[in-house]
C-alpha positions as CSV (number, residue, x, y, z in Angstrom):
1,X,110.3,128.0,73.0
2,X,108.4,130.7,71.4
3,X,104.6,131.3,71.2
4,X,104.0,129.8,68.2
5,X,106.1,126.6,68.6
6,X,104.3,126.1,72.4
7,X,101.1,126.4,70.5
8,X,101.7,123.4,67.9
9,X,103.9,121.6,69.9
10,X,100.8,121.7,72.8
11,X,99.3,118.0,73.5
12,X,96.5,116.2,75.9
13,X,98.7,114.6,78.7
14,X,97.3,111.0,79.9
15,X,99.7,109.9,82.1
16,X,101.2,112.0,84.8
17,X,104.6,111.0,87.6
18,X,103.3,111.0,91.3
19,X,105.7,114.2,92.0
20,X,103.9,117.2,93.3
21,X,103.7,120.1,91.6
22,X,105.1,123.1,93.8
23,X,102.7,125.9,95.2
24,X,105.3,128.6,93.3
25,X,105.1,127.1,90.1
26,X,101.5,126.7,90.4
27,X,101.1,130.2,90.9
28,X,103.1,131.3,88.0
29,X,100.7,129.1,85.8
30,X,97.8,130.7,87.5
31,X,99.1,134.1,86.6
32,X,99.2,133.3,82.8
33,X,95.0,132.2,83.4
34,X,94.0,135.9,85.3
35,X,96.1,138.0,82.3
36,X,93.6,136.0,80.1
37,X,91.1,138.9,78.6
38,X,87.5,138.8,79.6
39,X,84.5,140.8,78.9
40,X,85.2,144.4,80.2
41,X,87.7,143.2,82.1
42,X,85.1,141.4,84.2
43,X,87.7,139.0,85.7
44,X,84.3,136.7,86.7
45,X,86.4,133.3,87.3
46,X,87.9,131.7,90.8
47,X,90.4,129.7,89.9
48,X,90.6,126.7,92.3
49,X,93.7,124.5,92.6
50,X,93.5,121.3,94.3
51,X,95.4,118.7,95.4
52,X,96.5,116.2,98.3
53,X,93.7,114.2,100.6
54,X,90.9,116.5,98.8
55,X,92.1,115.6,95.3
56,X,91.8,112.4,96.4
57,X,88.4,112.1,97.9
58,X,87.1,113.6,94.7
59,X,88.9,111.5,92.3
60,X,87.2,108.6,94.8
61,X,83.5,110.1,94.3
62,X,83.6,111.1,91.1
63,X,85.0,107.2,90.2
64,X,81.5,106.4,92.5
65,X,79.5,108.5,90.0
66,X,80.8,107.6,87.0
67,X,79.6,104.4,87.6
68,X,76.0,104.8,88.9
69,X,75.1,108.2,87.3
70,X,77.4,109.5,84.0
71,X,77.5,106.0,82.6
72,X,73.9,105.1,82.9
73,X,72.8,108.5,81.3
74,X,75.0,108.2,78.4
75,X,73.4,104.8,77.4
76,X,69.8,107.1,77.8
77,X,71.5,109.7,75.7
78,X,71.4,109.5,71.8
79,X,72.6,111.9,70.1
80,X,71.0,112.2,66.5
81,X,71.4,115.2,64.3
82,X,71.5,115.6,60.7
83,X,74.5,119.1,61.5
84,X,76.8,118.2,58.6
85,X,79.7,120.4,61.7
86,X,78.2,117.6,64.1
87,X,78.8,114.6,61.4
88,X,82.5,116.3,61.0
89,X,82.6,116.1,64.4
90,X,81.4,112.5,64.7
91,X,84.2,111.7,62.0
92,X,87.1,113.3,63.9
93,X,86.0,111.8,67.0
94,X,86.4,108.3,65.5
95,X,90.0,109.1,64.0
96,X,90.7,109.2,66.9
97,X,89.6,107.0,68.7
98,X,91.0,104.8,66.0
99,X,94.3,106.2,66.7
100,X,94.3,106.2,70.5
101,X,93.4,102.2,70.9
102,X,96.5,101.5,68.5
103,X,98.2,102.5,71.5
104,X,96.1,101.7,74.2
105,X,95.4,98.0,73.4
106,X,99.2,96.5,73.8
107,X,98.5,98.2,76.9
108,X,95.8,96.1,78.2
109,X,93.5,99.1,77.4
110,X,90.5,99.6,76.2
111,X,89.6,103.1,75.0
112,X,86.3,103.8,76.3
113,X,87.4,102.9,79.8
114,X,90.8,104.6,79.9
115,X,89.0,107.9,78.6
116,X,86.2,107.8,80.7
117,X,87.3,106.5,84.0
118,X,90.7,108.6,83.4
119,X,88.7,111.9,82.8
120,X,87.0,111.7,86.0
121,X,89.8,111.0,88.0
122,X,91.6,113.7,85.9
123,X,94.2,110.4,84.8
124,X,95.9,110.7,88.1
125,X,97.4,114.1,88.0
126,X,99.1,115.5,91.3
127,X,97.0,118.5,90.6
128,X,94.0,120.1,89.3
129,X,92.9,123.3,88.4
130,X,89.2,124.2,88.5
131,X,87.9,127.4,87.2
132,X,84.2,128.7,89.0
133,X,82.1,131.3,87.9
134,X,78.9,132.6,89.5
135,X,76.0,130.6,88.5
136,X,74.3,134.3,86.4
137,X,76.7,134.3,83.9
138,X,76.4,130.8,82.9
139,X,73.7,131.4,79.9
140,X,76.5,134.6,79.1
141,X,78.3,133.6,76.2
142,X,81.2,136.3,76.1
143,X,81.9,135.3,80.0
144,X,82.1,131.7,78.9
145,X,84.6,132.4,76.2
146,X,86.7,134.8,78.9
147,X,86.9,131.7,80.8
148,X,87.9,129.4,77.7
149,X,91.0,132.3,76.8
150,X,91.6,131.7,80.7
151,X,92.0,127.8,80.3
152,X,94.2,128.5,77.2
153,X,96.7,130.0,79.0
154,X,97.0,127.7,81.4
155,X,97.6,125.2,79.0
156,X,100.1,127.1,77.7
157,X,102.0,128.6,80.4
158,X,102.1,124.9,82.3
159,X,103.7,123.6,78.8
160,X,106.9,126.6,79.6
161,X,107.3,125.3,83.0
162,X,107.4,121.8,82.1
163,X,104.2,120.3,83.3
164,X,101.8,118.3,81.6
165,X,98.2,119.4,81.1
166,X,94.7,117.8,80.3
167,X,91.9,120.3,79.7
168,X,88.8,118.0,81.6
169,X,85.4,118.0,80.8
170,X,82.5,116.0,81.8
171,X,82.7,116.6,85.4
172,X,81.1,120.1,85.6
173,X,77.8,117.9,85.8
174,X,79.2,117.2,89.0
175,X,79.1,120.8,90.6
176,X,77.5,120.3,93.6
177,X,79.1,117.1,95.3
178,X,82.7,118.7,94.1
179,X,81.7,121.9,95.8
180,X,80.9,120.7,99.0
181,X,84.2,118.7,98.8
182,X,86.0,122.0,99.0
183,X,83.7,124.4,100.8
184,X,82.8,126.3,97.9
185,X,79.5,128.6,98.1
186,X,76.1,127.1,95.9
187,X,76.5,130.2,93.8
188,X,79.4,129.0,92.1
189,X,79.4,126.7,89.1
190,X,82.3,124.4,87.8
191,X,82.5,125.5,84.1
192,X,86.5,123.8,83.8
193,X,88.9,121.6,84.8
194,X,92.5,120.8,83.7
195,X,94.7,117.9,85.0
196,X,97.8,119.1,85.9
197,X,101.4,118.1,86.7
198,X,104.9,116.4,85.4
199,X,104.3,114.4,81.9
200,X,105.4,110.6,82.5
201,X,107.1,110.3,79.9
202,X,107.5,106.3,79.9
203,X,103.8,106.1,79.5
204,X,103.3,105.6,75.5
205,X,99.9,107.1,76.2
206,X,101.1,110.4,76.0
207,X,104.0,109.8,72.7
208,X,100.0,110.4,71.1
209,X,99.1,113.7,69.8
210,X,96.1,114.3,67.8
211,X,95.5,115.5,64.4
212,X,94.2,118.8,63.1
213,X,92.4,119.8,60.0
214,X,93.9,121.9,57.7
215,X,94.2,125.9,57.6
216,X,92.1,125.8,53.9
217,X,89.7,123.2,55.7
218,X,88.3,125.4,58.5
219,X,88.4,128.9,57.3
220,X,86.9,131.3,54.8
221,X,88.7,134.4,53.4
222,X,86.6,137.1,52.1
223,X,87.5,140.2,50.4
224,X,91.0,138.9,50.0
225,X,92.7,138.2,46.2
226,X,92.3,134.7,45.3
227,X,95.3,132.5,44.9
């Protein structure tokens, strides 16, 4: 497929086959992620990939922590704002969220649970990709957004070798006890994670792809002739 078409046709994967994803083809993904641009060609990210008995004893800590930590602060957490981009945001959210638990609830699923407790144990992907960067650029907004153009095309380039991807947040809060999981020095902060590995493509989980606003919705032209 070409750019453009891997682009639209890109989706959230949910539900992954217990294959594992080989080291080559892992490598060829992580190849897209370092031609990403960064500032000055900085290159600041260590791109970690994980899998087998660590993956595991992650996936088992951060299911421990989800539990008596993340959920306990989110009920502490209210988010109040009168943003009319945070109230779009709110809005989207719900869609879907809305849309999701169509699916989820023949299933025996309830939304909340199957995003929250899949998310940190990356929905049982074979593989997971983890991108560090030193803990002084984290207030550096150009070196975030290197990192986010990094992410991107791992998405992408995973979608041309067949794989499945979930980009994975919420666990960054987690640095620390993930990092001393894999022997990774206190310098280094978790800023991303994406689940990685071969779509299951029985799960109807993953026949879900999520809307997007218009082109004429989310951007302003100026200087150009109106139409």
């Amino acid at each position: 497929m070409d750019l453009m078409e891997g682009i639209e046709k890109r989706k959230s994967i949910r539900a992954y086959k217990p294959d594992p994803v080989p080291r080559d083809v892992l490598k060829k993904v992580i190849r897209a992620a370092v031609a990403a641009p960064s500032k000055g060609n900085s290159q600041i990210w260590e791109f970690v990939v994980v899998t087998g008995d660590e993956l595991k004893e992650i996936k088992g800590m951060l299911s421990g922590l989800l539990k008596t930590d993340f959920i306990p602060m989110m009920k502490l957490t209210d988010e109040d704002s009168a943003s009319p981009a945070l109230e779009q945001a709110k809005i989207r959210s719900s869609r879907n969220k809305e849309e999701m638990s169509k699916i989820l609830k023949p299933m025996g699923l309830d939304f909340e649970d199957f995003m929250l407790e899949g998310t940190f144990r990356f929905f049982d992907a074979p593989a997971v990709v983890m991108v560090f960067i030193e803990d002084i650029y984290l207030k550096n907004l150009p070196h975030l957004l290197s990192v986010g153009a990094a992410v991107q095309n791992v998405l992408l380039s995973a979608q041309t070798a067949g794989l499945g991807t979930c980009w994975i947040g919420g666990v960054w809060r987690y640095t620390k006890q993930i990092r001393k999981v894999l022997g990774i020095p206190d310098n280094k902060m978790l800023v991303s994670s994406v689940a990685i590995g071969y779509t299951d493509d029985e799960s109807p989980i993953n026949k879900y792809k999520s809307g997007r606003e218009s082109v004429d919705e989310l951007v302003r032209w100026i200087g150009f002739e109106e139409k």
